[in-house]
PDBQT receptor file of N, H, CA, C and O in Angstrom, charges set to zero:
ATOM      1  N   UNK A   1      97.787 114.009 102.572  1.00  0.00    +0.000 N 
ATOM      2  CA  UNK A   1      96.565 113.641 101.864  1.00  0.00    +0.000 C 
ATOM      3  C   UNK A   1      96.881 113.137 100.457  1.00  0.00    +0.000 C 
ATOM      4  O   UNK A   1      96.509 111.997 100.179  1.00  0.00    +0.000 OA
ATOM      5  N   UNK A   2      97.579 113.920  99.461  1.00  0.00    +0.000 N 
ATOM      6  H   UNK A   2      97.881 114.847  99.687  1.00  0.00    +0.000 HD
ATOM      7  CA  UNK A   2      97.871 113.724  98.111  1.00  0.00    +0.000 C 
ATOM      8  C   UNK A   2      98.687 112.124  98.625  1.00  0.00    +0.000 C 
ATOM      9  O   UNK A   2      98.283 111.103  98.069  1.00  0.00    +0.000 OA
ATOM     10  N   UNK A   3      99.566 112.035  99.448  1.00  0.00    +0.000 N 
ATOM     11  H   UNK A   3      99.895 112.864  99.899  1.00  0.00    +0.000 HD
ATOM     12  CA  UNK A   3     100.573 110.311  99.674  1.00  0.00    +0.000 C 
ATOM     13  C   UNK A   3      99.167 109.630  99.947  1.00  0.00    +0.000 C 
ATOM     14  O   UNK A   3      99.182 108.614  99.252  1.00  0.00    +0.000 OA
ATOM     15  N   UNK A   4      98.288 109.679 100.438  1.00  0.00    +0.000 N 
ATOM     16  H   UNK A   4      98.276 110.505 101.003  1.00  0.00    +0.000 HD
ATOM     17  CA  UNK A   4      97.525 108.673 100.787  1.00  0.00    +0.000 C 
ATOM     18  C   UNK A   4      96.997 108.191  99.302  1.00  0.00    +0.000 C 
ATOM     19  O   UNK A   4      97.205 107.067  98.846  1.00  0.00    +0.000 OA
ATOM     20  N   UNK A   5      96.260 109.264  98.613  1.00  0.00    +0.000 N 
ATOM     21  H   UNK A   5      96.091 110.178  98.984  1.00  0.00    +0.000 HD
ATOM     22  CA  UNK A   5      95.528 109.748  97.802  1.00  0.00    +0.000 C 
ATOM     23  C   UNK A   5      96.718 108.528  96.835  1.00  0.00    +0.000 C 
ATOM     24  O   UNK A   5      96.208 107.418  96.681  1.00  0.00    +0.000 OA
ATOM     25  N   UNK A   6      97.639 108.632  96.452  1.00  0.00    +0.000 N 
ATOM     26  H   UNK A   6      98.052 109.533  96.577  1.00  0.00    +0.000 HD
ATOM     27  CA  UNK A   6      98.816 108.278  95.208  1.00  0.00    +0.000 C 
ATOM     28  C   UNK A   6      98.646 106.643  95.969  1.00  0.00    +0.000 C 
ATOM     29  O   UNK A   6      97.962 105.843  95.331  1.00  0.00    +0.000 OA
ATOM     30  N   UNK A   7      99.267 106.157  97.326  1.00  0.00    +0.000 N 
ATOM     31  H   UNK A   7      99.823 106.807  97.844  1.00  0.00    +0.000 HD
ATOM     32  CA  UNK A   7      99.195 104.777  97.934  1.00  0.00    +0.000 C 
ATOM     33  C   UNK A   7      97.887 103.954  97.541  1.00  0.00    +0.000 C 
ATOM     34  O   UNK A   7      97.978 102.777  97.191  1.00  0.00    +0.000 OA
ATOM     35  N   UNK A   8      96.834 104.531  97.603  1.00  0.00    +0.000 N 
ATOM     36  H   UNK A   8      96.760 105.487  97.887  1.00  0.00    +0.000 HD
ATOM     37  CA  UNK A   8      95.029 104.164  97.165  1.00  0.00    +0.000 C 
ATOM     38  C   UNK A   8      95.319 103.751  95.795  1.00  0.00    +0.000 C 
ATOM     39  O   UNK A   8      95.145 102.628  95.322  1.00  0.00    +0.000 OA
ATOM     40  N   UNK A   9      95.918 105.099  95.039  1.00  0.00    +0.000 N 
ATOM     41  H   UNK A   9      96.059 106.012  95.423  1.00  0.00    +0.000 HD
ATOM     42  CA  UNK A   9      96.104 104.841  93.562  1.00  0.00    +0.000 C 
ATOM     43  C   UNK A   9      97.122 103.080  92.992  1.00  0.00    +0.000 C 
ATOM     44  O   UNK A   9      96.965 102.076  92.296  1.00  0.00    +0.000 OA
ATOM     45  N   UNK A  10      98.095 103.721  93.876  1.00  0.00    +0.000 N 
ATOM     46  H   UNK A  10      98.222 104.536  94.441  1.00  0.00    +0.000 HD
ATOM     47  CA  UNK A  10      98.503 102.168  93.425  1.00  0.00    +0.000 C 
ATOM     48  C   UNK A  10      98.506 100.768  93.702  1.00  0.00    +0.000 C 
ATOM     49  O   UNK A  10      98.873  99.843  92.978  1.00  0.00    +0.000 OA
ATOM     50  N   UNK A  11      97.964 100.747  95.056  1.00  0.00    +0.000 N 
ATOM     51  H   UNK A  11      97.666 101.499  95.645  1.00  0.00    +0.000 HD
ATOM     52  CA  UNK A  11      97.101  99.618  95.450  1.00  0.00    +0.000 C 
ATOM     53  C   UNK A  11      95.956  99.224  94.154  1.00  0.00    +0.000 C 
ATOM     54  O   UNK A  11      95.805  98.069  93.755  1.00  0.00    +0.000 OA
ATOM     55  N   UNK A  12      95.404 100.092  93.747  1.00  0.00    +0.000 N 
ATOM     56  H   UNK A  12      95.526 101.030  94.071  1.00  0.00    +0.000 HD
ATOM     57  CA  UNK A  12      94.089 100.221  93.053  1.00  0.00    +0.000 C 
ATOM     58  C   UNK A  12      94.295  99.439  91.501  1.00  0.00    +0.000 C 
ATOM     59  O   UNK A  12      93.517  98.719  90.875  1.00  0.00    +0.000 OA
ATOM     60  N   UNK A  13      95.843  99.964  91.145  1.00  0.00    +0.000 N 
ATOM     61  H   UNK A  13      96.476 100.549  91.654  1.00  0.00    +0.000 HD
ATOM     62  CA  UNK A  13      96.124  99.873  90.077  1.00  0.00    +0.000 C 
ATOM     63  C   UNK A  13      96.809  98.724  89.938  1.00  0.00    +0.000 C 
ATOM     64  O   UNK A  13      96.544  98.241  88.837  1.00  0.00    +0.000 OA
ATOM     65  N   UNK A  14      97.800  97.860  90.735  1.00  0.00    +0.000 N 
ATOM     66  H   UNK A  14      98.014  98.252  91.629  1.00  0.00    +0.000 HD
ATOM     67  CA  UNK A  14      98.398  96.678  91.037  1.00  0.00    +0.000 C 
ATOM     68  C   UNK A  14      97.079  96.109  91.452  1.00  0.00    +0.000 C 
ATOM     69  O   UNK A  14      97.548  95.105  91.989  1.00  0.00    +0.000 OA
ATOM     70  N   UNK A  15      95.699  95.970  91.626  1.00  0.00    +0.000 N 
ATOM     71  H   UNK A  15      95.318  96.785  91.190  1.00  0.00    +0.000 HD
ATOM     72  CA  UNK A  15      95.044  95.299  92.119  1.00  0.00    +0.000 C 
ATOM     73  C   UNK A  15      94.215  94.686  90.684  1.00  0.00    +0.000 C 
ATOM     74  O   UNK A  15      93.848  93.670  90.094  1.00  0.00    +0.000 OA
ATOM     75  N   UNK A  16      94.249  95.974  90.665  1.00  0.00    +0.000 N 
ATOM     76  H   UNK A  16      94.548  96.799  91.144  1.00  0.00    +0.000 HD
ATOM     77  CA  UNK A  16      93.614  95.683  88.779  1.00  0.00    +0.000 C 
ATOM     78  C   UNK A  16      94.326  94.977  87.513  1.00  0.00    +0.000 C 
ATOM     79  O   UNK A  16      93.928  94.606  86.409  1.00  0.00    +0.000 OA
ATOM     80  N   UNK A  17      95.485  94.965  88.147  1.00  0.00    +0.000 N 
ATOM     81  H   UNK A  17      95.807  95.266  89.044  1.00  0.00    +0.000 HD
ATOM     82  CA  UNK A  17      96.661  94.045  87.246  1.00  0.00    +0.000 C 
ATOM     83  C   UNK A  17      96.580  92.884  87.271  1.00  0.00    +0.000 C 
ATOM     84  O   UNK A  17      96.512  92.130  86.300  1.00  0.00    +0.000 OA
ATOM     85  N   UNK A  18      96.578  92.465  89.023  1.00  0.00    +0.000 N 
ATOM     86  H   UNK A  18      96.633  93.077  89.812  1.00  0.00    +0.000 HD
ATOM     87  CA  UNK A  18      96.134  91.403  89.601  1.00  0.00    +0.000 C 
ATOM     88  C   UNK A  18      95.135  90.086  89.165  1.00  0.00    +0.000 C 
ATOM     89  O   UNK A  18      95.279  88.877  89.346  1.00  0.00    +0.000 OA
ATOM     90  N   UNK A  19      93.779  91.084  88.341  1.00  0.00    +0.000 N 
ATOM     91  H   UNK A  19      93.661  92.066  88.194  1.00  0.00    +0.000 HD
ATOM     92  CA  UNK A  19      92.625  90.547  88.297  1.00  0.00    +0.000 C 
ATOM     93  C   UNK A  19      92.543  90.521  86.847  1.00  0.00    +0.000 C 
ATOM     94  O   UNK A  19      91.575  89.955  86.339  1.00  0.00    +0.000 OA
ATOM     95  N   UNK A  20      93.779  91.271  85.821  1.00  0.00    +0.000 N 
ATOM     96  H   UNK A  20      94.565  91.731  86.233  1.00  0.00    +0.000 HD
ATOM     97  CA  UNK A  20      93.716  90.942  84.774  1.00  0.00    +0.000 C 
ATOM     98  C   UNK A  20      94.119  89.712  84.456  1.00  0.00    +0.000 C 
ATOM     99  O   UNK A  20      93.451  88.872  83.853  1.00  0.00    +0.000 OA
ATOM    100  N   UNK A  21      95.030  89.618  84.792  1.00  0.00    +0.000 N 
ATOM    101  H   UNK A  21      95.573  90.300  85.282  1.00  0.00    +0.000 HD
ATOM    102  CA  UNK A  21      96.664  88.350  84.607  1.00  0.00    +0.000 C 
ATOM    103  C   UNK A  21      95.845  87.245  85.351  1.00  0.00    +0.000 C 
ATOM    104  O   UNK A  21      96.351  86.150  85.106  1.00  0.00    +0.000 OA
ATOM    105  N   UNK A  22      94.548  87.127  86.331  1.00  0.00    +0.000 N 
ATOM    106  H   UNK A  22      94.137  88.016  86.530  1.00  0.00    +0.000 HD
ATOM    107  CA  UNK A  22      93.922  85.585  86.432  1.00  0.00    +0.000 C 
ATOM    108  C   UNK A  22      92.869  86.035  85.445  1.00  0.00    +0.000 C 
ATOM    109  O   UNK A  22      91.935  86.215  86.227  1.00  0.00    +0.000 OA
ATOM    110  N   UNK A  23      92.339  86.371  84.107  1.00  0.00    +0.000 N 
ATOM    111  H   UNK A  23      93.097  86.225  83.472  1.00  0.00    +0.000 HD
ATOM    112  CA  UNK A  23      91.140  86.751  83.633  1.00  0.00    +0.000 C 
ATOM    113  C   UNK A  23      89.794  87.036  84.319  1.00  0.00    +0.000 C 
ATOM    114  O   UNK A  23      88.703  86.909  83.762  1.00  0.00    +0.000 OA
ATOM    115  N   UNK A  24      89.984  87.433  85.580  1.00  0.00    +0.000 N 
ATOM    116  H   UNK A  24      90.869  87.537  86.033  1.00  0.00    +0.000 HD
ATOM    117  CA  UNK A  24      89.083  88.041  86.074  1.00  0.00    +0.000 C 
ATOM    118  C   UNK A  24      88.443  89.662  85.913  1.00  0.00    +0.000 C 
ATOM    119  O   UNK A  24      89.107  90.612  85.500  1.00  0.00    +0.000 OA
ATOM    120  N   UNK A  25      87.240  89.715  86.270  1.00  0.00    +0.000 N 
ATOM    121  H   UNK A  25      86.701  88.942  86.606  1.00  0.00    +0.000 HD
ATOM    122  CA  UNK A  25      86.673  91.059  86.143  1.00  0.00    +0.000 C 
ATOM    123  C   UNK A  25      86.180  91.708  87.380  1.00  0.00    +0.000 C 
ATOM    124  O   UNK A  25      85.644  92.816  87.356  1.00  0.00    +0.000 OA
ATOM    125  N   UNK A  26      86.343  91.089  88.352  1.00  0.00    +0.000 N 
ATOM    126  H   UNK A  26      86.778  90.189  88.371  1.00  0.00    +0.000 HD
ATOM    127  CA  UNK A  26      86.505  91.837  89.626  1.00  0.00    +0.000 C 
ATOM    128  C   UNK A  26      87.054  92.057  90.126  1.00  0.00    +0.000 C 
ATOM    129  O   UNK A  26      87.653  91.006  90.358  1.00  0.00    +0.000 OA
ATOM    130  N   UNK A  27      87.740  93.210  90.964  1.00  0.00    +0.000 N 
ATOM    131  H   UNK A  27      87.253  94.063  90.776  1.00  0.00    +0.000 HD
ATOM    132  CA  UNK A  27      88.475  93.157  91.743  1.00  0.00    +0.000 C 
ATOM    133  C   UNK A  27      88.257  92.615  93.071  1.00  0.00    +0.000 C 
ATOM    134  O   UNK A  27      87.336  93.212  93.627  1.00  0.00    +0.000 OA
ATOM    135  N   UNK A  28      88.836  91.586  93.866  1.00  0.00    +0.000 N 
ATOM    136  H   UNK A  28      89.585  91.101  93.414  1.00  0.00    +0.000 HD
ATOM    137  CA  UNK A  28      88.136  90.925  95.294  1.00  0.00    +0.000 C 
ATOM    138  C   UNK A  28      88.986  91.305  96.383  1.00  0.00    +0.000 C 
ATOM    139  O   UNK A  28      89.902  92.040  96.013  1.00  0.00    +0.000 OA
ATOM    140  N   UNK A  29      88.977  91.070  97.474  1.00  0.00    +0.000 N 
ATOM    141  H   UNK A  29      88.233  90.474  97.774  1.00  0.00    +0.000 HD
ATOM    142  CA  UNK A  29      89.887  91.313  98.752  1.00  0.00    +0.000 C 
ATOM    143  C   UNK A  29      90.652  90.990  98.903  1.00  0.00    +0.000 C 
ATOM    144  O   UNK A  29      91.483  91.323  99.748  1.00  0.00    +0.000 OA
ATOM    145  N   UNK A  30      90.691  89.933  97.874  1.00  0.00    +0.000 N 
ATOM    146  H   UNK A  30      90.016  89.663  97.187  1.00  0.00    +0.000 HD
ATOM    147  CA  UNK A  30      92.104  88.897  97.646  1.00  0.00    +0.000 C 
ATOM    148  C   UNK A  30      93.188  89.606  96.675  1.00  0.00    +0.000 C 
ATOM    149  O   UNK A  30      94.387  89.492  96.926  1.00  0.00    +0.000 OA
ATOM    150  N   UNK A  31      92.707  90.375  95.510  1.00  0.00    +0.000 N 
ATOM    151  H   UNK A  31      91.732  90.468  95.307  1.00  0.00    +0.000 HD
ATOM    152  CA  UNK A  31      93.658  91.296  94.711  1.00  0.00    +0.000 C 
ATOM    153  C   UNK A  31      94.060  92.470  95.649  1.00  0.00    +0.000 C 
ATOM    154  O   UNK A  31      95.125  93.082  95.567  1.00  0.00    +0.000 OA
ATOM    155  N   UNK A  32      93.188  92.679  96.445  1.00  0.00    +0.000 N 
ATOM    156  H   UNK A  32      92.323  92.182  96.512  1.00  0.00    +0.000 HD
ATOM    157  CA  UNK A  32      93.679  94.013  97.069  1.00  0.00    +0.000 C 
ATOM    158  C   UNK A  32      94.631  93.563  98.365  1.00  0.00    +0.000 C 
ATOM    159  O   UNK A  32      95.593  94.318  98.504  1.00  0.00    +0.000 OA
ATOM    160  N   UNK A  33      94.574  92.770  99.080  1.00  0.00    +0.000 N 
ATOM    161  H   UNK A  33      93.793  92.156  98.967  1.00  0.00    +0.000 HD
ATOM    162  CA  UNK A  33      95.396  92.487 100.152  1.00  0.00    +0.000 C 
ATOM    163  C   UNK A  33      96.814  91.769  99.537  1.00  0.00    +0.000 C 
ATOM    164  O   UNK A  33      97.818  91.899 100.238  1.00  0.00    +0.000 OA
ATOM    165  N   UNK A  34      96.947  90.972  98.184  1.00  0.00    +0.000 N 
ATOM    166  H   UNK A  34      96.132  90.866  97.616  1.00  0.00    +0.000 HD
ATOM    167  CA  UNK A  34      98.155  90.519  97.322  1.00  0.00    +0.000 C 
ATOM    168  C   UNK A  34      98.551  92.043  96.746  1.00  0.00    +0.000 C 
ATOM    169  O   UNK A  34      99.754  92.270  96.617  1.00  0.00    +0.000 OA
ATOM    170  N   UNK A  35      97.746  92.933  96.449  1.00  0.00    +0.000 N 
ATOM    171  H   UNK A  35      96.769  92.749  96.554  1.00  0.00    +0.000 HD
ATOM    172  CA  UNK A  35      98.276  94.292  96.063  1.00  0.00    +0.000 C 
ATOM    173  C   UNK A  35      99.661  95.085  97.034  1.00  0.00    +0.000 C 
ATOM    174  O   UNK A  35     100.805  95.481  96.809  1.00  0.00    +0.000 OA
ATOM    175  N   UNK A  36      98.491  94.985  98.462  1.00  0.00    +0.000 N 
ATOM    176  H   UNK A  36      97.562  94.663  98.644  1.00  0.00    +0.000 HD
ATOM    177  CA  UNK A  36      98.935  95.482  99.796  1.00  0.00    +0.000 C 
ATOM    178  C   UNK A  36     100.486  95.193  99.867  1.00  0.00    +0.000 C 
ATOM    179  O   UNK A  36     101.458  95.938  99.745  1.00  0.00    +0.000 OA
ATOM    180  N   UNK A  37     100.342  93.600 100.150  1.00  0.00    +0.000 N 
ATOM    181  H   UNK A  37      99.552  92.994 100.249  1.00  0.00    +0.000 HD
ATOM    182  CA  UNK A  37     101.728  92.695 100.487  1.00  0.00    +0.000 C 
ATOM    183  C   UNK A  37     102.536  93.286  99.326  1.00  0.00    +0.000 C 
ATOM    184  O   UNK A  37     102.938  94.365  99.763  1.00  0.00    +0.000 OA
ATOM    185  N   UNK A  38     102.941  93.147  98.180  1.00  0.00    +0.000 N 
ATOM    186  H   UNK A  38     102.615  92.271  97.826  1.00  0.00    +0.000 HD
ATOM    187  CA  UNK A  38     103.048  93.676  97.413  1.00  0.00    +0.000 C 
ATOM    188  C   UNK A  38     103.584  95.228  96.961  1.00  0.00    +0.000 C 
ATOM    189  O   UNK A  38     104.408  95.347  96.055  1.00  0.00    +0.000 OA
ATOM    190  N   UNK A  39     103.169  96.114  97.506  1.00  0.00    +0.000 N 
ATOM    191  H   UNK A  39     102.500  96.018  98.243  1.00  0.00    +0.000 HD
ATOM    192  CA  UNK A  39     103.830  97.267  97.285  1.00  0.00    +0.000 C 
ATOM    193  C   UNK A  39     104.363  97.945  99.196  1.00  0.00    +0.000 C 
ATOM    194  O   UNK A  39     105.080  98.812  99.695  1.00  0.00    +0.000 OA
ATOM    195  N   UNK A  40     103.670  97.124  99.516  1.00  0.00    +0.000 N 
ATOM    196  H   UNK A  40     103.087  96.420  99.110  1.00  0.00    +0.000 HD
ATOM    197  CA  UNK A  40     103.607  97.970 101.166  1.00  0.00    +0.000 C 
ATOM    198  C   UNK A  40     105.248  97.100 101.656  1.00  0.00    +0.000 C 
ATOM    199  O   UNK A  40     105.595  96.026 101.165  1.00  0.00    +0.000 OA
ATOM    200  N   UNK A  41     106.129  97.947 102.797  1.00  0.00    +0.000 N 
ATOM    201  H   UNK A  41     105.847  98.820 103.196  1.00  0.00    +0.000 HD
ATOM    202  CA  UNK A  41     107.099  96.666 103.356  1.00  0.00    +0.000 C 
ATOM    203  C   UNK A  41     106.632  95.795 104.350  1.00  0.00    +0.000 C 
ATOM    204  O   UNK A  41     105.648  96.242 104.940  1.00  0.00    +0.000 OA
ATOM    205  N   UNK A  42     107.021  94.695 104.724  1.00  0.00    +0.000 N 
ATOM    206  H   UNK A  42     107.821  94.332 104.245  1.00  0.00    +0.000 HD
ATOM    207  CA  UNK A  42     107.147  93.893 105.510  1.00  0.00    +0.000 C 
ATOM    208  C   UNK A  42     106.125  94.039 106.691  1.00  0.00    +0.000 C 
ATOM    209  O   UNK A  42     104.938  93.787 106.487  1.00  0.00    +0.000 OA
ATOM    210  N   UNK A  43     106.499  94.379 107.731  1.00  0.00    +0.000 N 
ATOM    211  H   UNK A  43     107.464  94.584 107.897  1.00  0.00    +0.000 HD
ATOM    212  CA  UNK A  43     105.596  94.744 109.174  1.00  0.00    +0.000 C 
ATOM    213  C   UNK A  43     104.300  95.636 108.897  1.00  0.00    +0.000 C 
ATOM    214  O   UNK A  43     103.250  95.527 109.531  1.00  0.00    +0.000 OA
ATOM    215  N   UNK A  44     104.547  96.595 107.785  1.00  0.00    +0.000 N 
ATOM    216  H   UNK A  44     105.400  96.684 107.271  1.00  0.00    +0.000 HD
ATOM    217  CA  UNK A  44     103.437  98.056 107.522  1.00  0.00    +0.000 C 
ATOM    218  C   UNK A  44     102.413  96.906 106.624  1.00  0.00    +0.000 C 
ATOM    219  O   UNK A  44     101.241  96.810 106.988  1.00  0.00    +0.000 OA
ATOM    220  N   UNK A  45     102.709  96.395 105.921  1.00  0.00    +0.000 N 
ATOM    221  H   UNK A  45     103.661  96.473 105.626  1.00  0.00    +0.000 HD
ATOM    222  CA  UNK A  45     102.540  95.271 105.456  1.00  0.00    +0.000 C 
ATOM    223  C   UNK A  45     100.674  94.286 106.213  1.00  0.00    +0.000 C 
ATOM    224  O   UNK A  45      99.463  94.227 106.002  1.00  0.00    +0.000 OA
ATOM    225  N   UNK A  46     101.492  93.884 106.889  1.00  0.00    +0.000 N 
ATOM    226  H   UNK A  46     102.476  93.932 107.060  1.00  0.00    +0.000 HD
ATOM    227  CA  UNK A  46     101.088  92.855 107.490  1.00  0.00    +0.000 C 
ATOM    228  C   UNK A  46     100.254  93.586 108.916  1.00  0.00    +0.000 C 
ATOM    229  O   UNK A  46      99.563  92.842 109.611  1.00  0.00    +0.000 OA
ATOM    230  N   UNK A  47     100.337  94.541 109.146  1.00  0.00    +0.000 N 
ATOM    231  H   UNK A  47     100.899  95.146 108.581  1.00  0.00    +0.000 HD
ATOM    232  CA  UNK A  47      99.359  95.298 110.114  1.00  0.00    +0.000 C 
ATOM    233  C   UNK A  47      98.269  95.833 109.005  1.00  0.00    +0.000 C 
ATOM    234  O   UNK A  47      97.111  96.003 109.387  1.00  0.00    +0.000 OA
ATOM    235  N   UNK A  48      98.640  96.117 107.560  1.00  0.00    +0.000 N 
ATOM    236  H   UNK A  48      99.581  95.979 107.250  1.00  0.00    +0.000 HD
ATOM    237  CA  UNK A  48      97.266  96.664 106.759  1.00  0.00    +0.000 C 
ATOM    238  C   UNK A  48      96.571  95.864 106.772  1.00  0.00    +0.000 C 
ATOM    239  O   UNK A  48      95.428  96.098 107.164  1.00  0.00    +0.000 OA
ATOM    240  N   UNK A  49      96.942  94.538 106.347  1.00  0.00    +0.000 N 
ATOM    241  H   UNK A  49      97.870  94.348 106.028  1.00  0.00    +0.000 HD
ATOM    242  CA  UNK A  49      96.044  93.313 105.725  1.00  0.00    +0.000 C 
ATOM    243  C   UNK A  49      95.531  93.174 107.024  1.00  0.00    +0.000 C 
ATOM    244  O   UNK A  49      94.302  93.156 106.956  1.00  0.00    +0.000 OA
ATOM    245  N   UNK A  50      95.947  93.065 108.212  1.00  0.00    +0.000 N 
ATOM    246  H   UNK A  50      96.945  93.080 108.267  1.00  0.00    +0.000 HD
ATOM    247  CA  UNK A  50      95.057  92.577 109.482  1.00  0.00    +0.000 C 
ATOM    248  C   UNK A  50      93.779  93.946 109.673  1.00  0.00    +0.000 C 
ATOM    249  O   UNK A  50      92.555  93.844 109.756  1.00  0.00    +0.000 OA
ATOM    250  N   UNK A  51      94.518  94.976 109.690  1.00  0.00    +0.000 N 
ATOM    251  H   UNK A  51      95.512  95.059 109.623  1.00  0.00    +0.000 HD
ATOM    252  CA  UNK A  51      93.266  96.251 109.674  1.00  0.00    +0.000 C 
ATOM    253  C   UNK A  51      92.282  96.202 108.632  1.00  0.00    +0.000 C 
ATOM    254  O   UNK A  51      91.101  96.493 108.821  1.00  0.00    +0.000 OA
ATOM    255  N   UNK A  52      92.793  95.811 107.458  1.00  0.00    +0.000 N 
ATOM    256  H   UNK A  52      93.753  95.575 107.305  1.00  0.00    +0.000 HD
ATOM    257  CA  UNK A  52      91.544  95.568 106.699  1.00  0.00    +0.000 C 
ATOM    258  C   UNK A  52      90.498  94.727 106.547  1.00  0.00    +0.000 C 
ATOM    259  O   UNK A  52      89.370  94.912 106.090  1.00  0.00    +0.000 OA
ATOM    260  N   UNK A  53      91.406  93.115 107.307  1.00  0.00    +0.000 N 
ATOM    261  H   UNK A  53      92.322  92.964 107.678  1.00  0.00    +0.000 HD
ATOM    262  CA  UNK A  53      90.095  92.088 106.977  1.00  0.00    +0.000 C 
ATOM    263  C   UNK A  53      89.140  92.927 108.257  1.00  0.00    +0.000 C 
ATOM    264  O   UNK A  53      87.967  93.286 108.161  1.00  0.00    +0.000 OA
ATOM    265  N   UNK A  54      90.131  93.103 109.527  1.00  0.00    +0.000 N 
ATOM    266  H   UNK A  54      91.085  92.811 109.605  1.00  0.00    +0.000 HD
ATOM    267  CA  UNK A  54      89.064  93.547 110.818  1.00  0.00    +0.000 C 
ATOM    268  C   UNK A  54      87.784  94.430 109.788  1.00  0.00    +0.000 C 
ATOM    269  O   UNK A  54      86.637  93.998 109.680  1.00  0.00    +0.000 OA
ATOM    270  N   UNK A  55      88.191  95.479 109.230  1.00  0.00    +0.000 N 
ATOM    271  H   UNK A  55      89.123  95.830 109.318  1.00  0.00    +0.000 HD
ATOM    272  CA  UNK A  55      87.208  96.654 108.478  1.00  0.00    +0.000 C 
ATOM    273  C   UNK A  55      86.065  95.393 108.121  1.00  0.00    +0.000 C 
ATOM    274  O   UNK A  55      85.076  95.098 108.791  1.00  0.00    +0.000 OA
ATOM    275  N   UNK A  56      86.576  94.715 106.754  1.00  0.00    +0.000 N 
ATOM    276  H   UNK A  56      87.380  94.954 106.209  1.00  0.00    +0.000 HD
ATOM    277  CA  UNK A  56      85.623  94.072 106.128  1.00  0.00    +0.000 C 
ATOM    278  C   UNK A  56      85.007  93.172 106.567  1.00  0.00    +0.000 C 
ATOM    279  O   UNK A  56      84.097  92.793 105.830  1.00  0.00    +0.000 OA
ATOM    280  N   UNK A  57      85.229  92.179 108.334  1.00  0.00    +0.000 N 
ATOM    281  H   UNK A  57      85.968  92.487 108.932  1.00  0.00    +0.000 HD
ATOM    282  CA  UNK A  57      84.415  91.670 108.438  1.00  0.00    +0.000 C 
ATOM    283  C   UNK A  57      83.558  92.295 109.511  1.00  0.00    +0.000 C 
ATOM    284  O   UNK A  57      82.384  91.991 109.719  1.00  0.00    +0.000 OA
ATOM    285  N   UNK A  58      84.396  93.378 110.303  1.00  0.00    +0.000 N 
ATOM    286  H   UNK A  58      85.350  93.625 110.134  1.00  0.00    +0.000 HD
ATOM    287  CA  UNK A  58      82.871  94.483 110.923  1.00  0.00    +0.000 C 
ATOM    288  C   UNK A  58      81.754  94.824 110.123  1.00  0.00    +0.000 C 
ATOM    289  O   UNK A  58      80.574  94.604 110.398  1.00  0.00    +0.000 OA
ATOM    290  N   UNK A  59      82.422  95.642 108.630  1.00  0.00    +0.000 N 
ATOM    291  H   UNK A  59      83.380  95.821 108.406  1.00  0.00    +0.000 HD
ATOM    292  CA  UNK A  59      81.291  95.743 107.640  1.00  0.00    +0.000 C 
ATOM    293  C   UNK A  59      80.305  95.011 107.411  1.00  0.00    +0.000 C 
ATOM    294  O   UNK A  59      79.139  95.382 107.545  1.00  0.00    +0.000 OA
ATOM    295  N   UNK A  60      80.794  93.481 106.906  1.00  0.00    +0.000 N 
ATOM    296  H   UNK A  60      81.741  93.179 106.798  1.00  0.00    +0.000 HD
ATOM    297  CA  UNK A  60      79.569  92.457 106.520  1.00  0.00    +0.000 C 
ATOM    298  C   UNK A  60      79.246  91.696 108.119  1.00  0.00    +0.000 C 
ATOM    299  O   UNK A  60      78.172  91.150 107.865  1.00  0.00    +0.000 OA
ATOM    300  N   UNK A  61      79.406  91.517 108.885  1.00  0.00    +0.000 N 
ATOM    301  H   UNK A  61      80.279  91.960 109.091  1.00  0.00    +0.000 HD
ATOM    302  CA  UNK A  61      78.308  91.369 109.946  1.00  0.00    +0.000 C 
ATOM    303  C   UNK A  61      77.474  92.510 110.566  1.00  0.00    +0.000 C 
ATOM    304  O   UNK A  61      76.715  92.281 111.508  1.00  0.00    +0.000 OA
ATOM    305  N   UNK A  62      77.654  94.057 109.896  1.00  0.00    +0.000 N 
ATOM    306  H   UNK A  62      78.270  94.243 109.131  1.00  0.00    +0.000 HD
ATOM    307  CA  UNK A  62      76.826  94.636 110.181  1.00  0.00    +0.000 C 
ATOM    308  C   UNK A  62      75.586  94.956 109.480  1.00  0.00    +0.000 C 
ATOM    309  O   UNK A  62      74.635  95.614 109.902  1.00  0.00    +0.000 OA
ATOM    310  N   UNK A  63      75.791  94.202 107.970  1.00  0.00    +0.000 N 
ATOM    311  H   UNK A  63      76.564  93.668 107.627  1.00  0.00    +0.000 HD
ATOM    312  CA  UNK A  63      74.917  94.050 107.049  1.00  0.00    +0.000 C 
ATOM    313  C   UNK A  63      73.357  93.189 107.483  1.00  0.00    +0.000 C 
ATOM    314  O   UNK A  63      72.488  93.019 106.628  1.00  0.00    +0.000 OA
TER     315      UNK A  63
C-alpha cells in the first residue's frame, strides 16, 4: 500500500514538473502518461498508459 501510495506520489510530482516547464496550470493526461513513461520501465510502462487511457475513456463515455 505505502509503494503504491509513494509510485502515485511521484507520478504526481514529475507530472507537476511536467506542467511547470510548458507554463501550464493543469495537470492533463498528457503530463501524467509522459510522467508514467518516464519513471515506470519499458513493458510496465506501456501496459499503464494503455490501462489508463482504457480507465479514462470508460469514464468520459459514461458521463
Amino acid at each position: 500500500n505505502s509503494f503504491v501510495n509513494y509510485i502515485f506520489e511521484r507520478i504526481a510530482a514529475e507530472a507537476s514538473r511536467l506542467a511547470h516547464y510548458n507554463k501550464r496550470s493543469t495537470i492533463t493526461s498528457r503530463e501524467v502518461q509522459t510522467s508514467v513513461r518516464l519513471l515506470l520501465p519499458g513493458e510496465l510502462a506501456k501496459h499503464a498508459v494503455s490501462e489508463g487511457t482504457k480507465s479514462v475513456t470508460k469514464y468520459t463515455s459514461s458521463k
